[in-house]
N, CA, C and O of each residue as an XYZ file, in Angstrom:
376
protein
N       0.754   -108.633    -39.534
C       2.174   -108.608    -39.746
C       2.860   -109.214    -38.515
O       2.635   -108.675    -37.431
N       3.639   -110.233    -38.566
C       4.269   -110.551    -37.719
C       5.867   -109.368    -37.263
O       6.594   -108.690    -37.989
N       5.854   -109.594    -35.804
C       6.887   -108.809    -35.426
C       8.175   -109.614    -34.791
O       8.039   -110.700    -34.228
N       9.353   -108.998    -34.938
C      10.662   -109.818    -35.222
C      10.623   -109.778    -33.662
O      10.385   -108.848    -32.892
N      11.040   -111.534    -33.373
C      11.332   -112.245    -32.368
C      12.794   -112.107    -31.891
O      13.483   -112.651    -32.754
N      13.449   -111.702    -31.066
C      14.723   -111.813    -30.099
C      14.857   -112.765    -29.617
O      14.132   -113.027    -28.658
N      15.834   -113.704    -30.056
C      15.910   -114.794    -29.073
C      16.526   -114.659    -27.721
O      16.190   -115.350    -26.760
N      17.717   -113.458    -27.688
C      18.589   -112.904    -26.863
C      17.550   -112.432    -25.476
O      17.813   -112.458    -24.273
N      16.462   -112.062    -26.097
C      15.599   -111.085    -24.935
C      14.227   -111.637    -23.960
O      13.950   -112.809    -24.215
N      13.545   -111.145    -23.148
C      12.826   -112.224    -22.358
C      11.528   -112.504    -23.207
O      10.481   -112.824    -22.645
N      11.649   -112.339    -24.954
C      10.511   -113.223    -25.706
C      11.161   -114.804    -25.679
O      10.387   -115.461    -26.375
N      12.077   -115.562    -25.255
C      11.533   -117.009    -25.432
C      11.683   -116.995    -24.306
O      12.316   -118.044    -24.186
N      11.551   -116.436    -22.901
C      10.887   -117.028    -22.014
C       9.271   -116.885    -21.887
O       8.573   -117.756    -21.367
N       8.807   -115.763    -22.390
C       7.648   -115.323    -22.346
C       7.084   -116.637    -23.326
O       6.169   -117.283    -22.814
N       7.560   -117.085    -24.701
C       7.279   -117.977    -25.311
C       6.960   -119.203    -24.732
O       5.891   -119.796    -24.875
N       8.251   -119.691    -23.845
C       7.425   -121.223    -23.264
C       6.654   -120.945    -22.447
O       5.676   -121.692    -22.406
N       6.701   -119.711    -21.361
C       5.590   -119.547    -20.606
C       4.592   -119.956    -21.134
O       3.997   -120.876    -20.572
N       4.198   -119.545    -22.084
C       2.873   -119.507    -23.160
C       2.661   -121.032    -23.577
O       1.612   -121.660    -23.432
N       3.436   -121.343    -23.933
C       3.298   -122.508    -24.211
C       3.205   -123.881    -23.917
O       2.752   -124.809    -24.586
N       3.965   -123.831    -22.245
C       3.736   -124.419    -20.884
C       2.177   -124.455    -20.500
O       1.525   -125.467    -20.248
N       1.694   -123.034    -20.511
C       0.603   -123.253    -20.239
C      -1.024   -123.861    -21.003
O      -2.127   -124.152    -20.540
N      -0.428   -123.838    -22.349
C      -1.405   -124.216    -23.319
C      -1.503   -126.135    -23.151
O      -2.417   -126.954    -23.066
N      -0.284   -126.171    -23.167
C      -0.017   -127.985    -23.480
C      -0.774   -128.525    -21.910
O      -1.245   -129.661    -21.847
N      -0.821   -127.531    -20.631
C      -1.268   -128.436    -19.404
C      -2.597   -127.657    -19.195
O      -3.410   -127.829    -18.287
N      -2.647   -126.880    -20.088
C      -4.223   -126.813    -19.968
C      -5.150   -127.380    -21.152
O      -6.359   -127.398    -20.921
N      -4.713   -127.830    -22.360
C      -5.447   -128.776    -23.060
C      -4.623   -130.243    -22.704
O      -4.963   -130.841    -23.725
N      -3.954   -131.026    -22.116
C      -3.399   -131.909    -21.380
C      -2.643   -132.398    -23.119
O      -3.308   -133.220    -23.750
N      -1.442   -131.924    -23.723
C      -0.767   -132.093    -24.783
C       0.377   -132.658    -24.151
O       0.728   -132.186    -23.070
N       0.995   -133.575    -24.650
C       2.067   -133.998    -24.912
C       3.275   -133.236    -24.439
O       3.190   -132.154    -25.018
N       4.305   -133.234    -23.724
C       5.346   -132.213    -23.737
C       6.140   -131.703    -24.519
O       6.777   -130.653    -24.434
N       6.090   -132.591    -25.421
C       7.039   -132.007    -26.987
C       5.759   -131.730    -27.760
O       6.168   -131.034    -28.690
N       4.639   -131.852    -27.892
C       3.270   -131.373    -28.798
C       4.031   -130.222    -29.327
O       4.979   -129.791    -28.671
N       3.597   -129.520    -30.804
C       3.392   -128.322    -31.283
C       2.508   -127.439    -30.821
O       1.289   -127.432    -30.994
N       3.480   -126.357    -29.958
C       2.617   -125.385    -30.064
C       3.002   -123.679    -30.697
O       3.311   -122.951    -29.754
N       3.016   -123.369    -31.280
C       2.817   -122.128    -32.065
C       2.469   -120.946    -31.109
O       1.371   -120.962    -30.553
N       2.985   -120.338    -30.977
C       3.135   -118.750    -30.400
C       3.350   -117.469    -31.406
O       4.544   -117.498    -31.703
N       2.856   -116.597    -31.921
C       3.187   -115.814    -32.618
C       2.849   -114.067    -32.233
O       1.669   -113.924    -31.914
N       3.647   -112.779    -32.209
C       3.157   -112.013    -31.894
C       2.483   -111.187    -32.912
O       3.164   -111.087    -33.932
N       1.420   -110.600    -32.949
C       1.376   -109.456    -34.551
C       0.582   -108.599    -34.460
O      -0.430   -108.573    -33.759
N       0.988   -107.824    -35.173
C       0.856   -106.222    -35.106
C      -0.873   -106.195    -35.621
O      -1.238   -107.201    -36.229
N      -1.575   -105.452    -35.469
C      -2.850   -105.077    -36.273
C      -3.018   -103.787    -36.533
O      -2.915   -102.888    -35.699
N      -3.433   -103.579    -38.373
C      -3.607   -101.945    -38.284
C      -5.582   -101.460    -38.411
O      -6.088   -100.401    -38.781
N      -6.204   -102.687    -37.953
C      -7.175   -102.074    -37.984
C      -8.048   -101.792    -36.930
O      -8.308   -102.543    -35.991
N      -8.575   -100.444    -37.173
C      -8.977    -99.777    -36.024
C     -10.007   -100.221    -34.820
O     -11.187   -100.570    -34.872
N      -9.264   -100.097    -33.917
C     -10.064   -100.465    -32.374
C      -9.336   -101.959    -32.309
O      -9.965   -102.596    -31.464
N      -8.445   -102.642    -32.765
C      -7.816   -103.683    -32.516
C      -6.730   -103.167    -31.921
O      -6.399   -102.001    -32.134
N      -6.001   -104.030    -31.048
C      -4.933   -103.923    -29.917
C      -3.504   -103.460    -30.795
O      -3.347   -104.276    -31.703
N      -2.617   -102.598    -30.802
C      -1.363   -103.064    -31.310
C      -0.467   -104.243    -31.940
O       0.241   -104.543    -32.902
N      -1.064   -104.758    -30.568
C      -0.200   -106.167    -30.511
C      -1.243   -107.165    -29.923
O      -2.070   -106.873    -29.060
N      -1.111   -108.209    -30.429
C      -1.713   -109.398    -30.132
C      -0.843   -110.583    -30.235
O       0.108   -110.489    -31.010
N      -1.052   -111.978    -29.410
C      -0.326   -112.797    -29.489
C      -1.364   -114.003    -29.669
O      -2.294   -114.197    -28.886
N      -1.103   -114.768    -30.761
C      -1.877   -115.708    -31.362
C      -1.117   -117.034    -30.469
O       0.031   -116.940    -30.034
N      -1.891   -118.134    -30.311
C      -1.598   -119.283    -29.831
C      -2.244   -120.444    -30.945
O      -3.402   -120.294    -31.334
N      -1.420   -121.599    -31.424
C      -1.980   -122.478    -32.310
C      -1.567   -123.926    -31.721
O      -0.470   -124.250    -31.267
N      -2.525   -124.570    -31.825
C      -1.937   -126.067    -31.433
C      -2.537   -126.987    -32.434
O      -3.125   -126.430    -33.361
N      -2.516   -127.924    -32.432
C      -3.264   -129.479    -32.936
C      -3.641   -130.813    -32.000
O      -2.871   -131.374    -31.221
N      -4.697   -131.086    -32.215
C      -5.243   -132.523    -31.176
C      -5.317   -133.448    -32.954
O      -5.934   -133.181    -33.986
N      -4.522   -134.382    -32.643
C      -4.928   -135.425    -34.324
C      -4.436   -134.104    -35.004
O      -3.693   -133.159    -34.740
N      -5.489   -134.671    -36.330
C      -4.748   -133.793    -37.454
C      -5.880   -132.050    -37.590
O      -6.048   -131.437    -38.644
N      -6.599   -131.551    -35.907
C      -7.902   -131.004    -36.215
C      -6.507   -129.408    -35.414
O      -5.694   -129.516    -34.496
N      -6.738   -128.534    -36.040
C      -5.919   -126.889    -35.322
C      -6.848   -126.387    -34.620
O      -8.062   -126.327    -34.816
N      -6.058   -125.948    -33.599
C      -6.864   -124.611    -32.981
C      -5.994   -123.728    -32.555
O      -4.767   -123.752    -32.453
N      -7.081   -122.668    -32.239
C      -6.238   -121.456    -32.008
C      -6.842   -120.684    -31.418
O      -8.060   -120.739    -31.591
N      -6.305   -119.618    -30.462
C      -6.694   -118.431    -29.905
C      -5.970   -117.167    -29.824
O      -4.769   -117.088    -30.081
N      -6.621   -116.277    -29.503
C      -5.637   -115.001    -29.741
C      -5.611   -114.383    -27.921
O      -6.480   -114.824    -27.168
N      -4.848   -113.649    -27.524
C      -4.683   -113.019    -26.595
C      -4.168   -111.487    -26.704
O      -3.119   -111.006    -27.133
N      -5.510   -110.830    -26.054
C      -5.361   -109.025    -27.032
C      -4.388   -108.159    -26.469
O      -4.626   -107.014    -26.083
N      -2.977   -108.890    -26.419
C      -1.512   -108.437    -25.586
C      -0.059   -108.543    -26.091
O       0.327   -109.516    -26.739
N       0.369   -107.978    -25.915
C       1.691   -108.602    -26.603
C       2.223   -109.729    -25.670
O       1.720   -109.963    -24.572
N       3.308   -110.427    -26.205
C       3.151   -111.900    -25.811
C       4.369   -111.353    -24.339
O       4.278   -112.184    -23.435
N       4.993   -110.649    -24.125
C       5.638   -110.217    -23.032
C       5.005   -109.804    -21.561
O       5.516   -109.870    -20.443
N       3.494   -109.280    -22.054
C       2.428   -109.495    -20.602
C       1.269   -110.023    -20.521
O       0.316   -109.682    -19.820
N       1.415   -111.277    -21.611
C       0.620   -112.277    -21.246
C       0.316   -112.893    -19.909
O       1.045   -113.744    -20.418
N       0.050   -113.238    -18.962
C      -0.257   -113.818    -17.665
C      -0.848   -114.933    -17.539
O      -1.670   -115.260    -18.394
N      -0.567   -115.778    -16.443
C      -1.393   -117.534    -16.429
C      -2.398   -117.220    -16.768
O      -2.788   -117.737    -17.814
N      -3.417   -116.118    -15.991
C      -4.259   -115.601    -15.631
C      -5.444   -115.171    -17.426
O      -6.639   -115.425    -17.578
N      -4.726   -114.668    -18.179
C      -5.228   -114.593    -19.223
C      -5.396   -116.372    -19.874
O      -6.290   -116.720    -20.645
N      -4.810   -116.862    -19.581
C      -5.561   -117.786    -20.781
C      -6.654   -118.573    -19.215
O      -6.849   -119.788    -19.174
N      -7.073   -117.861    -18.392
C      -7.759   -118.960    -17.387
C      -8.905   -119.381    -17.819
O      -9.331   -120.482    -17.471
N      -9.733   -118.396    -18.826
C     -11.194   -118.401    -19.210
C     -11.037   -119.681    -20.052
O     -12.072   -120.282    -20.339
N      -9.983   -120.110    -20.432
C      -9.989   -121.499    -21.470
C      -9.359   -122.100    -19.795
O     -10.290   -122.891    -19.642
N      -8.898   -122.204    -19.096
C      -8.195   -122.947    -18.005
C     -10.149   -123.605    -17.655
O     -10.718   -124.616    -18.067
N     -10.501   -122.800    -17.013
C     -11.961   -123.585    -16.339
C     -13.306   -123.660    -17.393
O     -14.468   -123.896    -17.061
N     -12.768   -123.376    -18.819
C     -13.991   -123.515    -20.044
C     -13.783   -125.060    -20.215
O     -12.654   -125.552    -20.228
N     -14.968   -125.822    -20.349
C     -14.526   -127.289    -20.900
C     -14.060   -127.595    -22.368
O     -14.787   -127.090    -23.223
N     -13.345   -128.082    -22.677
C     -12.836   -128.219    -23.997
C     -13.418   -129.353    -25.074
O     -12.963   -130.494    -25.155
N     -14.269   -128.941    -25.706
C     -15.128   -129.552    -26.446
C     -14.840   -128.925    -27.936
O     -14.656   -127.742    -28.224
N     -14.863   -130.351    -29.002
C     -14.623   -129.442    -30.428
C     -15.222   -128.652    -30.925
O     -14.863   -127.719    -31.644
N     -16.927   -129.190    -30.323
C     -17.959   -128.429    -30.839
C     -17.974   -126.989    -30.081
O     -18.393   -126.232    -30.956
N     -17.814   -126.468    -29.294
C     -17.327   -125.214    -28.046
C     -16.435   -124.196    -28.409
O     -16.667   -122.987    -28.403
N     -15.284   -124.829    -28.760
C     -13.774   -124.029    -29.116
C     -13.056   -124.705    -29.958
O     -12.562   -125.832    -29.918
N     -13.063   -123.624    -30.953
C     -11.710   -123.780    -32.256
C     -11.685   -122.750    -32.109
O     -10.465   -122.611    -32.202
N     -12.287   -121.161    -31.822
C     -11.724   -119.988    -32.773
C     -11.662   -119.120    -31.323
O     -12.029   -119.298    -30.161
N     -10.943   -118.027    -32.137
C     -10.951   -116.589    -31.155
C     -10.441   -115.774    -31.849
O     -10.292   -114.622    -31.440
């Protein structure tokens, strides 16, 4: 289930944060699509909240999840993709 976004509140800064960091760590375009979403999970031993990340290279998606709500996300969490090499065959999922 997705959970309702505030534009008023510090979710779209937390948003480009997120999204700043996706585009210069897969080296995207500055206007590239990138997709941020926060959502709830009700099944058990999954996080509350999670914040999904989606992009596109060509016409191929990827995506990852981060097991946080998107408000204490940190550079620091997406680093394991920061120093992972990015290969198609490697990473599409999470």
């Amino acid at each position: 289930m997705l959970q309702r976004f505030d534009p008023r509140s510090d979710d779209l800064q937390a948003l480009a944060r997120i999204q700043g960091w996706t585009r210069s760590r897969f080296n995207l375009e500055a206007l590239a699509p990138v997709l941020v979403s926060q959502v709830t999970c009700t099944v058990p031993g999954c996080p509350p909240l999670e914040t999904v990340v989606a992009f596109w290279t060509g016409e191929r998606r990827h995506q990852f999840r981060l097991f946080k709500p998107m408000l204490e996300v940190l550079y620091d969490d997406i680093g394991w993709l920061m120093s992972a090499e990015h290969t198609a065959a490697s990473w599409d999922c999470c």
